[in-house]
Backbone as XML, in Angstrom:
<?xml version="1.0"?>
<chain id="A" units="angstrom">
  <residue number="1" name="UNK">
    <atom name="N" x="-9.586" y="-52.207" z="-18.841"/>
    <atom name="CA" x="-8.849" y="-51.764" z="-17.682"/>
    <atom name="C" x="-7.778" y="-50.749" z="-18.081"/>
  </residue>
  <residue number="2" name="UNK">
    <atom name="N" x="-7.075" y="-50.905" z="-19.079"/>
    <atom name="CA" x="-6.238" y="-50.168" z="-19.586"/>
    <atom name="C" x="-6.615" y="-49.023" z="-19.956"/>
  </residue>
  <residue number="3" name="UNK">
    <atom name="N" x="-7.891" y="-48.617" z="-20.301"/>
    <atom name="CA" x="-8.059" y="-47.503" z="-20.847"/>
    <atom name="C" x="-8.970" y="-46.292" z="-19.378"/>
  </residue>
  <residue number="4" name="UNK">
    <atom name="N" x="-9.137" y="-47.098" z="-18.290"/>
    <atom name="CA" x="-9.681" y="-46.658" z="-17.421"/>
    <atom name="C" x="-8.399" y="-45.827" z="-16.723"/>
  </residue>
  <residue number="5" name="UNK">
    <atom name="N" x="-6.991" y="-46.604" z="-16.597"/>
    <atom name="CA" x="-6.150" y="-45.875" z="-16.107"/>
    <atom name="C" x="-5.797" y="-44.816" z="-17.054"/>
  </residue>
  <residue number="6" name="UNK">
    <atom name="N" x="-6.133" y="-44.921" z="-18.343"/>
    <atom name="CA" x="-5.242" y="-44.233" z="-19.022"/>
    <atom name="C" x="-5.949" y="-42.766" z="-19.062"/>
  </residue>
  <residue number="7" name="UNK">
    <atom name="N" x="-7.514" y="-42.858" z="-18.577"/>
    <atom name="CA" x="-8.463" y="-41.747" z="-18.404"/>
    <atom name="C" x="-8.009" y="-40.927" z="-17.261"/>
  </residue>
  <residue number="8" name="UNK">
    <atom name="N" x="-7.977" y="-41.771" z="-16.597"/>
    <atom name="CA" x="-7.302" y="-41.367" z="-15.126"/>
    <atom name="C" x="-6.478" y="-40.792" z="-14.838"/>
  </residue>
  <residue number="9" name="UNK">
    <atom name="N" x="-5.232" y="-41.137" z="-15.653"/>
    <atom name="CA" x="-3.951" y="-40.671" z="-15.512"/>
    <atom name="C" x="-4.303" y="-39.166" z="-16.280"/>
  </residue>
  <residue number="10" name="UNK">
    <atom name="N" x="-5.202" y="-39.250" z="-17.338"/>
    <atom name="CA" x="-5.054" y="-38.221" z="-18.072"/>
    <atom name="C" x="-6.301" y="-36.690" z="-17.564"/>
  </residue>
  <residue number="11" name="UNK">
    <atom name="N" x="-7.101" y="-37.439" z="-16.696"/>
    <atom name="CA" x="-8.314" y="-36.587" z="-15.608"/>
    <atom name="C" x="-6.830" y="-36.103" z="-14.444"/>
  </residue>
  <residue number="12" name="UNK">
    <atom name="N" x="-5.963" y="-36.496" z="-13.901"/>
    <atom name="CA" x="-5.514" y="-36.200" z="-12.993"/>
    <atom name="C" x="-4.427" y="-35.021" z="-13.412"/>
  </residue>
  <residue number="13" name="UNK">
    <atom name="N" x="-4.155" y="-34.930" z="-14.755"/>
    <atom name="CA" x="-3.257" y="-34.130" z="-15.213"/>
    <atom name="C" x="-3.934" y="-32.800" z="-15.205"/>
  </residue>
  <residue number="14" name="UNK">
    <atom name="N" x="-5.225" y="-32.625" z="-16.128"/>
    <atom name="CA" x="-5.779" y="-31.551" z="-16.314"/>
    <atom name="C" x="-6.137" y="-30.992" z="-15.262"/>
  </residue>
  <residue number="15" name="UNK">
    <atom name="N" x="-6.681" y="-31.850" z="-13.920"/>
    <atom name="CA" x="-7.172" y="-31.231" z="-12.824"/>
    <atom name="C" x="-5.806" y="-30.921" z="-12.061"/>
  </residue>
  <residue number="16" name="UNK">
    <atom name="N" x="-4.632" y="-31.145" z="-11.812"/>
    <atom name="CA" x="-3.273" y="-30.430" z="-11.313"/>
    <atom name="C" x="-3.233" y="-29.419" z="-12.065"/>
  </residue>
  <residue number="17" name="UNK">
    <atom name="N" x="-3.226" y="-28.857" z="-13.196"/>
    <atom name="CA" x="-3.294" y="-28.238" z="-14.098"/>
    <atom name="C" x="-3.798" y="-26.843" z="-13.847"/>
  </residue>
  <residue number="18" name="UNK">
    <atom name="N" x="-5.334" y="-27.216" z="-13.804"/>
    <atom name="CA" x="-6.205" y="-26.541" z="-13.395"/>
    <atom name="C" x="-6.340" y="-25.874" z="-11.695"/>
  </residue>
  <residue number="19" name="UNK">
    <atom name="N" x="-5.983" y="-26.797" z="-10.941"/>
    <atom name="CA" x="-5.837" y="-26.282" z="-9.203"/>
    <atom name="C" x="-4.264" y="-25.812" z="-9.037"/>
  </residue>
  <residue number="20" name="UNK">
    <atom name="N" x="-3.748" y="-25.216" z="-10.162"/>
    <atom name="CA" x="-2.411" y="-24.402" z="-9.274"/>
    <atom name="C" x="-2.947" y="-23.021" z="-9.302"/>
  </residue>
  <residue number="21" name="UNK">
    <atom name="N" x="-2.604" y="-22.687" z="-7.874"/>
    <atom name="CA" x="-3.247" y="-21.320" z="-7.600"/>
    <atom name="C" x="-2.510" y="-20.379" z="-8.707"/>
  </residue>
  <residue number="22" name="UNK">
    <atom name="N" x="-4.021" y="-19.231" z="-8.643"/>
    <atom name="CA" x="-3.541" y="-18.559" z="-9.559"/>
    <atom name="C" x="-4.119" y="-17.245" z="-8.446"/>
  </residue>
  <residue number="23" name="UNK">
    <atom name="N" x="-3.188" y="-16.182" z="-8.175"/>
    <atom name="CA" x="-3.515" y="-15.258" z="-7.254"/>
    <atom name="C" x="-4.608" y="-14.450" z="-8.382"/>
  </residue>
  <residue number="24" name="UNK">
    <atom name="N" x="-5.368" y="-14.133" z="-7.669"/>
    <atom name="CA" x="-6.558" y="-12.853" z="-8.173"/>
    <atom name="C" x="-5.863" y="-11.628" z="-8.441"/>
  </residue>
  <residue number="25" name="UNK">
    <atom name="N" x="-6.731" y="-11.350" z="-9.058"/>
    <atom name="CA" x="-6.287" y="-9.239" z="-9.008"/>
    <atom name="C" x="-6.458" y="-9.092" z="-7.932"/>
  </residue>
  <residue number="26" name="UNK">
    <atom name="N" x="-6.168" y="-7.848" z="-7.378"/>
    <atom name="CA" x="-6.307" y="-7.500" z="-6.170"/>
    <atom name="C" x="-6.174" y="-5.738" z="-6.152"/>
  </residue>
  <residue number="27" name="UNK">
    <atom name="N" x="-6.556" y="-5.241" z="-4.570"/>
    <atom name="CA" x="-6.592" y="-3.627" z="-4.942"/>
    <atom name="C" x="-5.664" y="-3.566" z="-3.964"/>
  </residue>
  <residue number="28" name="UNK">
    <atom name="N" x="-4.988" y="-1.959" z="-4.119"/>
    <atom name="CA" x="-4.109" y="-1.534" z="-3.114"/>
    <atom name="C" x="-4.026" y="-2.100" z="-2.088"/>
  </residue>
  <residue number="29" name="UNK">
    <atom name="N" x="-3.024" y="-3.045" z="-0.915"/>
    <atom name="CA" x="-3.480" y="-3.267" z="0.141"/>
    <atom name="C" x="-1.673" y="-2.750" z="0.894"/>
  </residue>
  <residue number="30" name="UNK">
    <atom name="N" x="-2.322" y="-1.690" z="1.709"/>
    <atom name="CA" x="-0.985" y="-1.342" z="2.458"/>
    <atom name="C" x="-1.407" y="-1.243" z="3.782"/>
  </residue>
  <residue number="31" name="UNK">
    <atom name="N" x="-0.354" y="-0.935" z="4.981"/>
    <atom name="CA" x="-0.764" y="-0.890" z="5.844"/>
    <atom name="C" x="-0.042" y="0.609" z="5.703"/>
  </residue>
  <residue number="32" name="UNK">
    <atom name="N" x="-0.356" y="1.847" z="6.160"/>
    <atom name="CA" x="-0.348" y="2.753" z="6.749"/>
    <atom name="C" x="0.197" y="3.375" z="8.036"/>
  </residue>
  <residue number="33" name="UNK">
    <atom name="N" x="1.204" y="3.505" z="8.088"/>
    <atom name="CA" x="1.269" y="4.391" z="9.542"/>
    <atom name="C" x="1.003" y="5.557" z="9.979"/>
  </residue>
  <residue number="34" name="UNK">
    <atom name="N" x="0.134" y="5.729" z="11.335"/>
    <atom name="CA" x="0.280" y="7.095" z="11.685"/>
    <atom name="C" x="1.162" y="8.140" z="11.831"/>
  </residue>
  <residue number="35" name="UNK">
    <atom name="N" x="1.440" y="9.278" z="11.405"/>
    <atom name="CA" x="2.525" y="10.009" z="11.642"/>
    <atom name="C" x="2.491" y="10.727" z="13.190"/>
  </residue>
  <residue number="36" name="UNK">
    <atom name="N" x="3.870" y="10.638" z="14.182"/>
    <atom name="CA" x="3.589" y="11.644" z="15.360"/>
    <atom name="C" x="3.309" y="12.943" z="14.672"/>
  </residue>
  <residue number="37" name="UNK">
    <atom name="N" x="2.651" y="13.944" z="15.712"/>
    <atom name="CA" x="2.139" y="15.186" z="15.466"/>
    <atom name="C" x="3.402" y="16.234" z="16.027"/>
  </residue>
  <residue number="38" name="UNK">
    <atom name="N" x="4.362" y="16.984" z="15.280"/>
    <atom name="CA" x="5.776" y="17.112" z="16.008"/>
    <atom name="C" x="5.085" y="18.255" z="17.398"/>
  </residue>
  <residue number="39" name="UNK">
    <atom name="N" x="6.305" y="17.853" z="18.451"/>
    <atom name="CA" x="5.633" y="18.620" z="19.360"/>
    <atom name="C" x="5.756" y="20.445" z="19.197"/>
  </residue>
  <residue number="40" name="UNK">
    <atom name="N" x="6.505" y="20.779" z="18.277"/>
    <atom name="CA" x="7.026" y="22.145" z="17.800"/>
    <atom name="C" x="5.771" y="22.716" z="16.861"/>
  </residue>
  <residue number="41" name="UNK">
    <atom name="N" x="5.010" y="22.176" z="16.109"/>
    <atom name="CA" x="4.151" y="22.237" z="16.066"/>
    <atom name="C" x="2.482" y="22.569" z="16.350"/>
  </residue>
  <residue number="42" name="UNK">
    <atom name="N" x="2.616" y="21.384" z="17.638"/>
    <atom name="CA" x="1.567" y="21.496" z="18.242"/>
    <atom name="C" x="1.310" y="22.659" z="18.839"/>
  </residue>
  <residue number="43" name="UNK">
    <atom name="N" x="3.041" y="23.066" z="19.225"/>
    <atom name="CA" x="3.227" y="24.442" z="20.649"/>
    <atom name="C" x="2.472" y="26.119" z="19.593"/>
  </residue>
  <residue number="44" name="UNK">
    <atom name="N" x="3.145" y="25.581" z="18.630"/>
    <atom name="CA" x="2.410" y="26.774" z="17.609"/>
    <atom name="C" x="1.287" y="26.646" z="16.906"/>
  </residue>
  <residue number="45" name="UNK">
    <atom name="N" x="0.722" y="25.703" z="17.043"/>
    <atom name="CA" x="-0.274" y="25.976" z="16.556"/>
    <atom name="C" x="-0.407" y="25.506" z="14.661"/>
  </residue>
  <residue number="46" name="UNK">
    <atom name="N" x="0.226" y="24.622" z="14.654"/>
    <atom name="CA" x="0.588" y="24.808" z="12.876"/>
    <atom name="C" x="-0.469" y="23.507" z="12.571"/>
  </residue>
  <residue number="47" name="UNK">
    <atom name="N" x="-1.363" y="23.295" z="11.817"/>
    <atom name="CA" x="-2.518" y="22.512" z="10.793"/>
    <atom name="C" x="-2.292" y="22.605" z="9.749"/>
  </residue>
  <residue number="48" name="UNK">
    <atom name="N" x="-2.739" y="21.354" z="9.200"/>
    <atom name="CA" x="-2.767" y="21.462" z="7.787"/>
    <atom name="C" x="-2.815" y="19.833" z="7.031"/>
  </residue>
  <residue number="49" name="UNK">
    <atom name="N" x="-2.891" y="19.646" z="5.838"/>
    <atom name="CA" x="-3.066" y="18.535" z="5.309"/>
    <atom name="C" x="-1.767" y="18.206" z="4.453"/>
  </residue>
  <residue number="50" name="UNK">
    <atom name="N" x="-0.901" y="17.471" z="4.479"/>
    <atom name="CA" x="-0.028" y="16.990" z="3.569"/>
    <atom name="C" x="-0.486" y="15.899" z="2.960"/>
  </residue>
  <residue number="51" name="UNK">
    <atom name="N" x="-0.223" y="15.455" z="1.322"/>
    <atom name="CA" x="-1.044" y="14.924" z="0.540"/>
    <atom name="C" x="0.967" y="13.962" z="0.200"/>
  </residue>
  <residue number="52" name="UNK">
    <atom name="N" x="1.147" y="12.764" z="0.565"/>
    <atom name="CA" x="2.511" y="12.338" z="0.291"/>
    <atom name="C" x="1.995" y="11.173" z="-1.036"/>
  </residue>
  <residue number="53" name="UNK">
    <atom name="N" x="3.075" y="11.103" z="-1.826"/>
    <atom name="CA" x="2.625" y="10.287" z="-2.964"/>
    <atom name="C" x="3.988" y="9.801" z="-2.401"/>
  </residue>
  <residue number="54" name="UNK">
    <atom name="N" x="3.248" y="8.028" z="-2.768"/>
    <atom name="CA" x="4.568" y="6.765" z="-3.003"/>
    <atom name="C" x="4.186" y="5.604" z="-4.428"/>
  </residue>
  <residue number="55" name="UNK">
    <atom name="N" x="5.410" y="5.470" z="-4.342"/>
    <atom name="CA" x="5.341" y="4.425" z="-5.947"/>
    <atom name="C" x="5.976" y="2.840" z="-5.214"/>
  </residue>
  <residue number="56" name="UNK">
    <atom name="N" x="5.256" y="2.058" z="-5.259"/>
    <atom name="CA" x="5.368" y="0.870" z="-4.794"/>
    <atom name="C" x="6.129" y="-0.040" z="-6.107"/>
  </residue>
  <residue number="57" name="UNK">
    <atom name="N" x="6.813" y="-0.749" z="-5.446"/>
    <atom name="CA" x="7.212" y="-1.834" z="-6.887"/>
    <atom name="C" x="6.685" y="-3.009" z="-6.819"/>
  </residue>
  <residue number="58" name="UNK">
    <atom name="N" x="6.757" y="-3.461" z="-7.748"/>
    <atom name="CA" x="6.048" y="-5.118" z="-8.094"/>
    <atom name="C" x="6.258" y="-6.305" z="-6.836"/>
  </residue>
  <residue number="59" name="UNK">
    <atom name="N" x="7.278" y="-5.255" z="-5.954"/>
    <atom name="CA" x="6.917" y="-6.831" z="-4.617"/>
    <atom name="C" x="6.626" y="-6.366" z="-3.358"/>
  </residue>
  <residue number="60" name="UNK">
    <atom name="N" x="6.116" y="-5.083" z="-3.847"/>
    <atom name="CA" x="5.339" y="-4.665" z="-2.542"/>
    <atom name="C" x="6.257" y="-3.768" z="-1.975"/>
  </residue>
  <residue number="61" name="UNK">
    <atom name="N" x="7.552" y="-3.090" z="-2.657"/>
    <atom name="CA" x="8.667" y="-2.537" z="-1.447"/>
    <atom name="C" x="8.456" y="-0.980" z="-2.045"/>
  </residue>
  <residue number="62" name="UNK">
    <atom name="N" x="8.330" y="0.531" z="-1.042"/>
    <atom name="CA" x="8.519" y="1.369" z="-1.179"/>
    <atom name="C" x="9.588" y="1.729" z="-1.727"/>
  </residue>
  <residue number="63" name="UNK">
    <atom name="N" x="9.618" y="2.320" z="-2.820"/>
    <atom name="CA" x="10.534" y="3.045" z="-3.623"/>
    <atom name="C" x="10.700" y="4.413" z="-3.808"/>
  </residue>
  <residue number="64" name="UNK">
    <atom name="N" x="9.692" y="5.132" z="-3.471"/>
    <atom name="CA" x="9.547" y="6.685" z="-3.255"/>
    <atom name="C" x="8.654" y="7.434" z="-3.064"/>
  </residue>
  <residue number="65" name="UNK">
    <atom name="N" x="9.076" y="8.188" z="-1.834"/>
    <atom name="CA" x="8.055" y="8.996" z="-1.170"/>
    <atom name="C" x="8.653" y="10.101" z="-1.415"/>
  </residue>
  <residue number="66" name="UNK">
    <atom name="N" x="6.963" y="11.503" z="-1.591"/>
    <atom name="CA" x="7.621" y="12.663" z="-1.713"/>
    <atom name="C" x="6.060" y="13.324" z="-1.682"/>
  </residue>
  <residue number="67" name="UNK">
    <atom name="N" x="6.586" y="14.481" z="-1.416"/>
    <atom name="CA" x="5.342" y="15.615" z="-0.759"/>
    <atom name="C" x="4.481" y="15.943" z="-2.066"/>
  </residue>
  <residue number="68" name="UNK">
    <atom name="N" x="3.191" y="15.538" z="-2.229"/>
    <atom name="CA" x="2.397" y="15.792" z="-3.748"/>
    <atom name="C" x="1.935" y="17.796" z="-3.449"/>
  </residue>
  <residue number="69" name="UNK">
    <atom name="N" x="1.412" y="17.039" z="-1.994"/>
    <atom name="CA" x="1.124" y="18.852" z="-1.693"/>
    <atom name="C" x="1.345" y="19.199" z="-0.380"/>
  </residue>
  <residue number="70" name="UNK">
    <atom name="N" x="1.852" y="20.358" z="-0.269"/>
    <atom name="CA" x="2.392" y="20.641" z="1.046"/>
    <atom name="C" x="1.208" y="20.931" z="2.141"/>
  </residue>
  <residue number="71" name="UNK">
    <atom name="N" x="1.783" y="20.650" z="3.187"/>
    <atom name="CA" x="0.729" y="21.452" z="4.336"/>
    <atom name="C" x="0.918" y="22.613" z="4.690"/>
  </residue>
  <residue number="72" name="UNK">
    <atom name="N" x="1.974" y="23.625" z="4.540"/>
    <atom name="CA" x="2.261" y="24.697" z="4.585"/>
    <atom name="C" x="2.937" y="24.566" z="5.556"/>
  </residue>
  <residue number="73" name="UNK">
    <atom name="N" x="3.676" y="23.741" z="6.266"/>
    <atom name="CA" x="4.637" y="23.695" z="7.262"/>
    <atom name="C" x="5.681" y="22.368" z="7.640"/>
  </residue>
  <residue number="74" name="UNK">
    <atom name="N" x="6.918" y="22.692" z="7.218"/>
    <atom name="CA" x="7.873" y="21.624" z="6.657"/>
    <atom name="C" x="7.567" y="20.526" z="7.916"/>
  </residue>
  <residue number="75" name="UNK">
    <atom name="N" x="7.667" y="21.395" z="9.400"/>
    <atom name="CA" x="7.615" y="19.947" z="10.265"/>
    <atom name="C" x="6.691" y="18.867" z="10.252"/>
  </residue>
  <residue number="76" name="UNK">
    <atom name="N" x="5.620" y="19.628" z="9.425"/>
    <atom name="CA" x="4.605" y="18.756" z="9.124"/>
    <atom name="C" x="4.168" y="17.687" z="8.098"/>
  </residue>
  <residue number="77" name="UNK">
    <atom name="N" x="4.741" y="18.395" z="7.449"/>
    <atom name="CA" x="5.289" y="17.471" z="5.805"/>
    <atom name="C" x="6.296" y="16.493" z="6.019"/>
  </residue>
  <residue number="78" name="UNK">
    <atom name="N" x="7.478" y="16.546" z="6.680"/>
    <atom name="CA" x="8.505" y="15.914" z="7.353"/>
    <atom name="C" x="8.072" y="15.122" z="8.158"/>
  </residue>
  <residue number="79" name="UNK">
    <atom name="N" x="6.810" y="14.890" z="9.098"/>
    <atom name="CA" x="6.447" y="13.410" z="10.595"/>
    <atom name="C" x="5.818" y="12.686" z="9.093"/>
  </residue>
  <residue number="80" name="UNK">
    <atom name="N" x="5.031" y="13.877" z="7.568"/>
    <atom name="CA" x="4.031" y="12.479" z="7.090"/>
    <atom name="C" x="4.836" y="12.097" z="5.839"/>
  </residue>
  <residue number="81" name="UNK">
    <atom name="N" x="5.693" y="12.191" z="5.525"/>
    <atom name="CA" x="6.712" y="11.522" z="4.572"/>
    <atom name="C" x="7.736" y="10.380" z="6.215"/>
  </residue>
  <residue number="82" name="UNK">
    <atom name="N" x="7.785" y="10.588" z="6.733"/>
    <atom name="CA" x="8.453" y="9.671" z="7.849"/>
    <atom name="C" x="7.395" y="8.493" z="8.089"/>
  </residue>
  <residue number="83" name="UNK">
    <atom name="N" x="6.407" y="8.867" z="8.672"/>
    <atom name="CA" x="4.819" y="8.081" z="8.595"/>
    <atom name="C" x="5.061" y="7.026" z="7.094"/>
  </residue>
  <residue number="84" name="UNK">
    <atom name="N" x="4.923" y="7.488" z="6.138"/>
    <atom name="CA" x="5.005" y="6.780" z="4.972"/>
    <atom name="C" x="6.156" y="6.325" z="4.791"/>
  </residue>
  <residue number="85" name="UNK">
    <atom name="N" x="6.835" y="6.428" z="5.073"/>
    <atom name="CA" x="8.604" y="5.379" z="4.893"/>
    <atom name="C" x="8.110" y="4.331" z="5.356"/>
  </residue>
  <residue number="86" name="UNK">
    <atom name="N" x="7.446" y="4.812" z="6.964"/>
    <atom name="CA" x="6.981" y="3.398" z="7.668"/>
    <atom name="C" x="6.389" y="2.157" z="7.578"/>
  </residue>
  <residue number="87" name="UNK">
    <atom name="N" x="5.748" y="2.484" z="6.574"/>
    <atom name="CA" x="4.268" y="1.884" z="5.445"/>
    <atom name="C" x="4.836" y="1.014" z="5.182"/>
  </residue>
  <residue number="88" name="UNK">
    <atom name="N" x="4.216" y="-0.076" z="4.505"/>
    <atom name="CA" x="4.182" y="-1.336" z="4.010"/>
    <atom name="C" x="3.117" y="-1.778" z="2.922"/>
  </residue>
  <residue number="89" name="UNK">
    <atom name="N" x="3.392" y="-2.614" z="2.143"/>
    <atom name="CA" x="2.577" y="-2.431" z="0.823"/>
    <atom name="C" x="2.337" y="-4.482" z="0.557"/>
  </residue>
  <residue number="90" name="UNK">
    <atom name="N" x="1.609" y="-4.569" z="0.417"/>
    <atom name="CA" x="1.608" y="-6.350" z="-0.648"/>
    <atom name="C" x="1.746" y="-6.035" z="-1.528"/>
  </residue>
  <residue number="91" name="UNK">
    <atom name="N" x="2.125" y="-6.615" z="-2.839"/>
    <atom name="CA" x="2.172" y="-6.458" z="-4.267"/>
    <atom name="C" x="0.658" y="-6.397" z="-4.391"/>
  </residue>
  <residue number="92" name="UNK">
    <atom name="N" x="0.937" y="-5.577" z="-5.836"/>
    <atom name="CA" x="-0.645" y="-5.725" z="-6.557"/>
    <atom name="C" x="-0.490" y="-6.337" z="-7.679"/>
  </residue>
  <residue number="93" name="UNK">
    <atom name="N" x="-1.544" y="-7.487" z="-7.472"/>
    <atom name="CA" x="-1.860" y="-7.887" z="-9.223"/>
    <atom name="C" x="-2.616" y="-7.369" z="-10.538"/>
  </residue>
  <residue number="94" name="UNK">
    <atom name="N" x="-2.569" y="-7.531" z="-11.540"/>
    <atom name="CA" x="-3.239" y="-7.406" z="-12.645"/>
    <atom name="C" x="-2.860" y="-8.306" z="-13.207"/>
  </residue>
  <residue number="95" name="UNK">
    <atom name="N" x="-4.588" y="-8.694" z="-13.668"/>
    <atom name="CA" x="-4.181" y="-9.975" z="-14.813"/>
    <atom name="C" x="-3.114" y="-11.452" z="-14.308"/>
  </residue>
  <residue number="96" name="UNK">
    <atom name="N" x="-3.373" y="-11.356" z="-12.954"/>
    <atom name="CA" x="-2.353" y="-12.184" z="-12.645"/>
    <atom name="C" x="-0.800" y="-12.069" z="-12.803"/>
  </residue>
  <residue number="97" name="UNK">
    <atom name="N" x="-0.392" y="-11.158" z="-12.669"/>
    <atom name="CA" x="0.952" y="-10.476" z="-12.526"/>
    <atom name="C" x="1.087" y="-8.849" z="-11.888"/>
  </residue>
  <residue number="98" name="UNK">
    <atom name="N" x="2.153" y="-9.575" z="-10.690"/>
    <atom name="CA" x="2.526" y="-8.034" z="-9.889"/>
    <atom name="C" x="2.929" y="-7.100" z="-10.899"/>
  </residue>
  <residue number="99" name="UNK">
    <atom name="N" x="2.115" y="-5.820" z="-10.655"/>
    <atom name="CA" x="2.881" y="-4.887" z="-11.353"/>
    <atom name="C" x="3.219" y="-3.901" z="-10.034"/>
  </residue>
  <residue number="100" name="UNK">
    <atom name="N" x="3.877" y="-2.456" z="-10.200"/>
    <atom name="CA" x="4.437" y="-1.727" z="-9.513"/>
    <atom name="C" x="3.222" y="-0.288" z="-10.058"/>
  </residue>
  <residue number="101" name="UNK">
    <atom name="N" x="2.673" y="0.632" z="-8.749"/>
    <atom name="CA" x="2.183" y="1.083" z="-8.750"/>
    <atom name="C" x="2.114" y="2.408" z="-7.546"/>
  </residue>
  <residue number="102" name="UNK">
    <atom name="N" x="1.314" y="3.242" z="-7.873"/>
    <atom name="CA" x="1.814" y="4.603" z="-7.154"/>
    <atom name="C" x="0.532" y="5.237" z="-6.680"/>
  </residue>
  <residue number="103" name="UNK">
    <atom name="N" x="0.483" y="6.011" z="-5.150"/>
    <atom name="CA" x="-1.193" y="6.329" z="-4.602"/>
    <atom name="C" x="-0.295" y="7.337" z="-3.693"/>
  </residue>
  <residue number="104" name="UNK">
    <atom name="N" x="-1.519" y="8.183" z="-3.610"/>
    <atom name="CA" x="-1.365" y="9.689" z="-2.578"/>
    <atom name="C" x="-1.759" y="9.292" z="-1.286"/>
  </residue>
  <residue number="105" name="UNK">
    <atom name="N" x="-1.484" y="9.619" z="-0.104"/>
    <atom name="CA" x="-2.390" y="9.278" z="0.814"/>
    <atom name="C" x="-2.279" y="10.839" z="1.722"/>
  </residue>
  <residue number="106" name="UNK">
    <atom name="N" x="-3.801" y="11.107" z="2.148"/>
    <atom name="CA" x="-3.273" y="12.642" z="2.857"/>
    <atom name="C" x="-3.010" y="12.465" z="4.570"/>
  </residue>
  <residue number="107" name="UNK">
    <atom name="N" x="-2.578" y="13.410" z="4.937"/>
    <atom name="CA" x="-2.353" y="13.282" z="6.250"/>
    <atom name="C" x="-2.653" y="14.553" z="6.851"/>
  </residue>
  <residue number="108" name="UNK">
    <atom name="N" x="-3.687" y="14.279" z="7.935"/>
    <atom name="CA" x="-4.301" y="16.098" z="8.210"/>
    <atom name="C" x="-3.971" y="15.765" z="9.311"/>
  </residue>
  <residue number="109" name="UNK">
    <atom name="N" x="-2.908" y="17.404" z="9.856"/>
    <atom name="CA" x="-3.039" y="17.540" z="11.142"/>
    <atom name="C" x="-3.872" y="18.948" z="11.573"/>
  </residue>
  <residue number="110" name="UNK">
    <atom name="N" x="-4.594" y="18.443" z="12.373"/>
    <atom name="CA" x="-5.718" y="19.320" z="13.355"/>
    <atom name="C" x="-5.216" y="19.162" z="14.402"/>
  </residue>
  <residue number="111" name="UNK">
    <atom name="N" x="-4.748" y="20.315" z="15.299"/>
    <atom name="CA" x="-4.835" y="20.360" z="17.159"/>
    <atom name="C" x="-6.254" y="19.338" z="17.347"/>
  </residue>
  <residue number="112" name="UNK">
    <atom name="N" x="-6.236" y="18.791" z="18.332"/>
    <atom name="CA" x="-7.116" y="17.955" z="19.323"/>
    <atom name="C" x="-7.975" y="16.838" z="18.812"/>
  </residue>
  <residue number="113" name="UNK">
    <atom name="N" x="-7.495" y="16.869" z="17.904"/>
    <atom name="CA" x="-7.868" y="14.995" z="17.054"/>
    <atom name="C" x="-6.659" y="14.203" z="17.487"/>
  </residue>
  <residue number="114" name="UNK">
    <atom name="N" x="-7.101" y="12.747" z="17.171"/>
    <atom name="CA" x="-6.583" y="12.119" z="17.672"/>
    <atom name="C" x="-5.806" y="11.529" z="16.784"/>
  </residue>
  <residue number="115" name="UNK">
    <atom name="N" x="-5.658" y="11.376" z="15.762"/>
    <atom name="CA" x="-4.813" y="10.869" z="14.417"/>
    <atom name="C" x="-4.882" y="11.777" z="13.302"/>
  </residue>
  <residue number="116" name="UNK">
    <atom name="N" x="-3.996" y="11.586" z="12.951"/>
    <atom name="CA" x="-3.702" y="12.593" z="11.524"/>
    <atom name="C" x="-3.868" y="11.727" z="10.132"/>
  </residue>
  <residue number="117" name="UNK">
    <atom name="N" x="-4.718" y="10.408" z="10.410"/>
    <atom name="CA" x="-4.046" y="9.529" z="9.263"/>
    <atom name="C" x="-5.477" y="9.434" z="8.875"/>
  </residue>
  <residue number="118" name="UNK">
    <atom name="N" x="-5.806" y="10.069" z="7.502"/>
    <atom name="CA" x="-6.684" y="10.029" z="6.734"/>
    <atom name="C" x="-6.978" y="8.349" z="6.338"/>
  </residue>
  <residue number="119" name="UNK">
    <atom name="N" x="-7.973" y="7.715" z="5.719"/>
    <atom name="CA" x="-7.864" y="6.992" z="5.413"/>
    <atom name="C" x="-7.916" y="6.403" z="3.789"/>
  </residue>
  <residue number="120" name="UNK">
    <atom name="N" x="-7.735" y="6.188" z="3.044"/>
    <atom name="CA" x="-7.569" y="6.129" z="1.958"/>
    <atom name="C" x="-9.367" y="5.857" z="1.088"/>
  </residue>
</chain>
């Protein structure tokens, strides 16, 4: 009898052990906002693609946004760096530990589409 608990006690350790979650790797997961299309813009006629790079930190919080490539027109570069402030990020793992990490995302504005928000 004694040695049945003592299996027991010692099966119940390894299996607590073993079932504490251990988060997975995981890939980029942000949510994205659309940027408005400024209306100064639209009136002229101005298109183009802005390409904004951000560096995320290990708990998921934006730390810096900035124009990788311009669209050739500041008001436009200006709604998709605003768009991306907006953003939101989960941490990413490796190896089972958040690290802090950095992705482009583009933002095309075209007259008479309906979003400017590329998708990754």
């Amino acid at each position: 009898m004694r040695k049945l608990i003592a299996s027991t006690a010692a099966l119940t350790l390894t299996l607590t052990g073993c079932a504490q979650p251990r988060h997975p790797d995981t890939r980029i997961d942000c949510l994205i906002q659309a940027p408005a299309y400024p209306l100064l813009s639209r009136e002229h006629g101005e298109t183009g693609t802005a390409a904004v790079k951000a560096t995320v930190d290990a708990d998921g919080r934006l730390i810096s946004v900035t124009i990788a490539h311009s669209s050739g027109h500041t008001k436009l570069d200006e709604a998709a760096l605003a768009a991306m402030r907006g953003s939101t990020c989960k941490p990413l793992y490796k190896g089972g530990e958040r690290v802090p990490f950095t992705f482009t995302q583009p933002y095309r504005f075209a007259l008479g589409e309906q979003s400017p928000l590329h998708p990754q």
